[in-house]
N, C-alpha and C positions, 0 to 999 in steps of 0.2 A: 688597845694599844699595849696594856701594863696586862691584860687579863680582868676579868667582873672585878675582883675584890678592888685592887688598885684604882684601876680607872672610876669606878664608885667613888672613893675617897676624893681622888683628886678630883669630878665633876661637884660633887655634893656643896663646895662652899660654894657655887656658881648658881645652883639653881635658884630659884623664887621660891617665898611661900606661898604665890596664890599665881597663878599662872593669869594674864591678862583675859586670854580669851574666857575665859570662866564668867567675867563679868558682863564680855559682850552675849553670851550663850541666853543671857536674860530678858535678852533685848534686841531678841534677830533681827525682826521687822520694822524697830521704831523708826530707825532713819532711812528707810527705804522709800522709795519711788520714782516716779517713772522718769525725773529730771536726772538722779541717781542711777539708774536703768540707761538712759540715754549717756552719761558720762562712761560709764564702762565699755559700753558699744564702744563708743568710737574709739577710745583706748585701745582695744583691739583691731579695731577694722585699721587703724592710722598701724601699727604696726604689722598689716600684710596688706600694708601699700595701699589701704582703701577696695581695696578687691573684693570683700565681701557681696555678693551678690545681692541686692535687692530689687524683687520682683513680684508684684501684688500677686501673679496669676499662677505662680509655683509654691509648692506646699513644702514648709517645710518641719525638720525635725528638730529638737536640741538634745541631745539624752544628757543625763546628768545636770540637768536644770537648776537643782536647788531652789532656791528660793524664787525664779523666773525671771530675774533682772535681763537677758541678752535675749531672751524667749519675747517680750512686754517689751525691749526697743524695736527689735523686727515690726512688731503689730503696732506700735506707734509709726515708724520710715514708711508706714503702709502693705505690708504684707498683711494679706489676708487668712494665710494658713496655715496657721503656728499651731507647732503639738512640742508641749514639755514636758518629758517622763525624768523621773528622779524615784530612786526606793524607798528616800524619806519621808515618810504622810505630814509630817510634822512641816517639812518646806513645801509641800504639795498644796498644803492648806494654805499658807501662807500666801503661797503665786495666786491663788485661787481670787482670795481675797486683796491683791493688789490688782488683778487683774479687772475686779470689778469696783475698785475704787476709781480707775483709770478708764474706766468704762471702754474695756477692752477686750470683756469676756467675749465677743462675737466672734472675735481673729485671732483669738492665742486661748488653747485650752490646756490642761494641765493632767496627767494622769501620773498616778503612782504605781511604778513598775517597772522591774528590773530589764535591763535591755533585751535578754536574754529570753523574756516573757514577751518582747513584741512581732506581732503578726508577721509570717512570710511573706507576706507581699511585699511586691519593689512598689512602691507608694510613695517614696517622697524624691522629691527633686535637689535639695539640698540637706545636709546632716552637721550638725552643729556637733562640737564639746568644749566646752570653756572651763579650764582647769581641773578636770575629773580624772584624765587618763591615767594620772603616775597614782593613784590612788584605787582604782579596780583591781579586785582577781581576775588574773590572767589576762593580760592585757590583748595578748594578741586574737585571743578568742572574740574578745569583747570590740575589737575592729572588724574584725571580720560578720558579728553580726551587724554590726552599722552597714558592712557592707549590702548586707544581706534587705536590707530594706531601702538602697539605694537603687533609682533608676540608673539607667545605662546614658548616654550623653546625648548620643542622639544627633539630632541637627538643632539641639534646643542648647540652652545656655544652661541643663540641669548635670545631673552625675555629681555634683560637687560636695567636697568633705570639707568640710573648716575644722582643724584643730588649734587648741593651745591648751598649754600643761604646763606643767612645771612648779617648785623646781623637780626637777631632778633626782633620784636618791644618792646616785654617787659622785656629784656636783658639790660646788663647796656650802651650798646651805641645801643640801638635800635632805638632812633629817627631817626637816619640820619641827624644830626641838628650840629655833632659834629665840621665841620671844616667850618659852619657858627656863633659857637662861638670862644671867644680866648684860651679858654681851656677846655676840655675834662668835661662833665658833665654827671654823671652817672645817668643815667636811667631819663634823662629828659623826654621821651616823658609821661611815667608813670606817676611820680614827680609830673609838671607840668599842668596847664591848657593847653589844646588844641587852644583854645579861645585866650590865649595870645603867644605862640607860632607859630599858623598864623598870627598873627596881627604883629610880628616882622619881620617874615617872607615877609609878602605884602611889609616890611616898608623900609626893611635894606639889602634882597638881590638883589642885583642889577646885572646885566643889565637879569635874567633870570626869576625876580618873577612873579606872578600870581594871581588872584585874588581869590585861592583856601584858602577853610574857613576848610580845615578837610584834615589830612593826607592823606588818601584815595584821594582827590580831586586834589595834588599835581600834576606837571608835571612828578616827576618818580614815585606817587605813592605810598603808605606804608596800606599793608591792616590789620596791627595787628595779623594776625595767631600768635596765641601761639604754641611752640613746642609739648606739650601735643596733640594740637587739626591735628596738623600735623602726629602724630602717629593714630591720630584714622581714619584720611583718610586714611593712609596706611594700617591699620587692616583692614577698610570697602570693600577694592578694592582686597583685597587677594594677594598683591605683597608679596615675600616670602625675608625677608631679608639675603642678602650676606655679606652687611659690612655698620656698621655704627657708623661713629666718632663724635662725637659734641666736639667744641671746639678747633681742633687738634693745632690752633694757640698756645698752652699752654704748648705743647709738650716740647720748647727749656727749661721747668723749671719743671723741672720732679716734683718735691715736689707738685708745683703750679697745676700741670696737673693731678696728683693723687686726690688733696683735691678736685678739678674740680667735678672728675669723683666721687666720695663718695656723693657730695651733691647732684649733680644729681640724684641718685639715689634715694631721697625724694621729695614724688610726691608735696610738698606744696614751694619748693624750684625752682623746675626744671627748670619752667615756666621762672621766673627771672635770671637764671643763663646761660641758653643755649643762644648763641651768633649766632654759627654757626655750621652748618648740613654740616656735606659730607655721601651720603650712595649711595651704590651700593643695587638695589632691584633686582627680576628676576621674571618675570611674570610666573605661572605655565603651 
């Protein structure tokens, strides 16, 4: 806004000394499972309409799993052929071992490995990602290998992509910065120097910081995809859209959730407004 130095000064009385997530980092797995697992599902599945596909006799994918919560409700609703890759060994372990506390290692298996590194075969009939996409390099690359191990559609009910992501980077809580300040700052990462936003970050979040100089360089990550540029990887790869909501958190304030979707619809706004993506694609 002001330049590093300025904007430094002026974010500095705002930030925490210990940043919240710090504490939870401790304690990944303690309140997990599969009743938790099942809450999230349908979280999502109720905002794309319930549309989620489930089918015991289709195989499917999640990349970006983490810890296995949406991977572990699939295999409980009865799918029988869940695969959850993640690069972190650390949440890999984790699914591992919920998986067989749930006694569900039979129908949800877990491997640690970058998308990038999985097989060319078109092998799966559905492809999952739940909150991952605004945080990969390169995003567009990183769809188009999802594509790359999707079946074609078919006369089957397969081909299908489920997204959701978000927020956003140039949305109004797109830094990911918010609950390392004391209150809610809109559209800081935009706002804002980068330059002094790392430098608070190196300084003030504890016990997890890093010596990352650029969002991108962070430990979870933020690669700035604009929603706009998000649509044009999906025009480029030819997915045929099924169902696609931005924002649906908006929904409990109907008024709210209307003027949402109006401004949206101005390409010089978009950009800044879209938060978060849920869409259903279908390969042809």
């Amino acid at each position: 806004m002001f330049g590093k130095t300025i904007d430094y000064w002026l974010l500095r009385p705002l930030a925490h000394g210990r940043h919240p997530e710090a504490e939870e980092l401790r304690q990944l797995d303690r309140n997990l499972g599969i009743e938790s697992a099942k809450a999230r599902f349908e979280k999502w599945n109720r905002r794309l309409g319930n549309e989620i596909p489930i089918d015991p006799a289709m195989r499917y994918l999640e990349v970006g799993c983490g810890m296995g919560e949406m991977s572990l409700a699939l295999a409980q609703y009865g799918c029988r052929h869940v695969t959850g890759v993640d690069k972190d060994p650390h949440y890999i372990e984790i699914a591992k071992r919920l998986a067989k506390k749930a006694q569900l290692q039979d129908r949800c298996t877990f491997e640690c490995m970058n998308v990038h590194d999985l097989p060319n075969e078109k092998e799966y009939d559905i492809v999952l990602s739940h909150e991952m996409l605004e945080h990969v390099e390169r995003p567009g690359d990183h769809l188009r290998r999802m594509d790359g191990v999707l079946k074609s559609s078919g006369a089957g009910a397969g081909g299908v992509i489920v997204l959701a992501f978000g927020p956003l980077f140039h949305s109004p809580l797109g830094g990911h910065l918010n609950r390392f300040f004391r209150f809610r700052i809109p559209w800081i990462g935009v706002l804002f120097s980068e330059d002094a936003l790392m430098r608070l970050r190196r300084e003030f979040w504890r016990p997890v910081a890093d010596e990352a100089e650029s969002f991108e360089d962070t430990r979870e990550g933020l690669n700035k995809m604009k929603f706009s540029e998000f649509l044009r990887y999906i025009e480029e790869i030819g997915w045929r859209t099924e169902r696609l909501t931005v924002n649906p958190q908006l929904k409990r304030w109907p008024a709210l959730w209307r003027l949402s979707n109006a401004l949206l619809r101005v390409p010089l706004l978009r950009d800044y407004l879209a938060v978060s993506v849920y869409a259903i694609y279908r390969r042809p």
